[in-house]
C-alpha positions in Angstrom: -60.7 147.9 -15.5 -57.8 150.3 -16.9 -54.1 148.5 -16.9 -52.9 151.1 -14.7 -55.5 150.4 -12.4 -54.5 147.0 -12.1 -50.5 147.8 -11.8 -52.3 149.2 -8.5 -52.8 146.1 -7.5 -49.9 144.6 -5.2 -50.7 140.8 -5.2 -50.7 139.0 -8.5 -50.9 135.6 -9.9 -48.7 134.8 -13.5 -50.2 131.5 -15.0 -47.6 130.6 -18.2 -44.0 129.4 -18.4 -42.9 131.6 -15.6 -39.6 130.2 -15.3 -38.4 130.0 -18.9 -36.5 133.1 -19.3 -37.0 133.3 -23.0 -41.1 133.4 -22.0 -42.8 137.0 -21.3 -44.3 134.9 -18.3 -41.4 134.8 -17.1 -40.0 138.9 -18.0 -43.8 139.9 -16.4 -43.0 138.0 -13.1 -39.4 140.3 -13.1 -41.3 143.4 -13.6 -44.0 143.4 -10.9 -41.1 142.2 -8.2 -39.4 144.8 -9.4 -42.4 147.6 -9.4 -42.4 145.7 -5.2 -45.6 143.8 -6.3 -46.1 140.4 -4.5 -45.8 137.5 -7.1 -47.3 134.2 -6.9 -46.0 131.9 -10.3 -48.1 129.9 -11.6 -47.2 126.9 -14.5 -50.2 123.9 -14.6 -47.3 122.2 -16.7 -43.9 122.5 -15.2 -43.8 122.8 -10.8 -39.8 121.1 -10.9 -38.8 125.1 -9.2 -39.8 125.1 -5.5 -41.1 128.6 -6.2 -43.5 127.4 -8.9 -46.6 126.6 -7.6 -49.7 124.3 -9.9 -52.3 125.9 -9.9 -54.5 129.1 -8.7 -55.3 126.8 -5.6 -51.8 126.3 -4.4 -51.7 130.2 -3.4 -51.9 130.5 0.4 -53.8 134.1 0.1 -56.5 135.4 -2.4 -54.6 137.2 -5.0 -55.7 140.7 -6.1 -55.0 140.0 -10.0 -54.4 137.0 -12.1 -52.4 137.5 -15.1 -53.1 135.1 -17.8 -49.8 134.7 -20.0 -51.1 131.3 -21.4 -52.4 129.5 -24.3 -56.3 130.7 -24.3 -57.4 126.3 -24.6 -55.6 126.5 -20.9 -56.4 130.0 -20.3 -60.0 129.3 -20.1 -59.7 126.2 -16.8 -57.7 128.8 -14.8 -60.9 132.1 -15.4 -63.2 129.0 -14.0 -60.7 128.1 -11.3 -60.7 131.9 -10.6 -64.7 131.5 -10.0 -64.3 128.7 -7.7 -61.7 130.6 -5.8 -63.6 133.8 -5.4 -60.8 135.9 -7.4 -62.6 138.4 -9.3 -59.8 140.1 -11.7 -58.1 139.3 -14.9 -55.4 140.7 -16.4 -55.2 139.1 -20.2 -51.6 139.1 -21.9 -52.2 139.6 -25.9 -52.2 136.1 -27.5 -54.0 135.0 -24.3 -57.4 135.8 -24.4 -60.5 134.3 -26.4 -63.7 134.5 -26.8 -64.6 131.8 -24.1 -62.8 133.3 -21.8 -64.2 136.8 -22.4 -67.8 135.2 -22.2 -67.0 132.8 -19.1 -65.3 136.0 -17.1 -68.5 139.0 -18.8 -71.1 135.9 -16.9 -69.3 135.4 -13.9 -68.2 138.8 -12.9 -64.8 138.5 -13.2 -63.0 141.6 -14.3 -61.4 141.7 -17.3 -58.1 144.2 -18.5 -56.6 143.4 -21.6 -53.2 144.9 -22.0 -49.5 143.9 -21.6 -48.4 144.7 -18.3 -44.3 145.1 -20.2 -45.7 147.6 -22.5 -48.1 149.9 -19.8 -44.8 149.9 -17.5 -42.5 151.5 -20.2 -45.4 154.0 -20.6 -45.5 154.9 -17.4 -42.1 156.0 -17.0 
């Protein structure tokens, strides 16, 4: 799938330090809201902001694309909580993405874009 296929996409999932405003976790989660995308925050480490939820599991509706903004060691538990969940789209931040994961999502039919959403937003305009 084409990152400007995915920015179609209006519900989202952003795994990584999505509250840290020195993180691009947490400058990704600002741009969708801003493009009127729904956002669901997602930190496995840090849930002490009530709008922070665990895990993949925690959302209360399937999510059209998860947006992996994570250390690839991590990266790799939330493609196979993805499987388990039925969610079928990926969208891979640079630094984010191995080999593992690439091989996990290509045999379980999860979709895979690798891109920065940041960057494919200021080409849009």
């Amino acid at each position: 799938m084409k990152a400007r296929e995915a920015l179609k996409k209006k519900t989202w999932a952003v795994v990584g330090d999505v509250t840290n405003q020195a993180k691009y976790a947490y400058d990704i989660c600002e741009k969708l809201e801003e493009k009127n995308h729904k956002v669901y925050r997602i930190n496995p480490k840090d849930v002490s902001d009530p709008k922070v939820l665990k895990s993949l599991s925690d959302i209360p509706e399937k999510v059209d694309v998860v947006n992996l903004v994570i250390n690839p060691a991590k990266g790799i538990d939330i493609v196979k909580e993805m499987k388990e969940l039925g969610l079928e789209e990926v969208f891979i931040q640079p630094g984010a993405g191995s080999n593992d994961i690439l091989e996990y999502c290509e045999g379980n039919n999860i979709d895979v874009t690798k891109g920065c959403v940041l960057a494919e937003y200021r080409s849009m305009r």
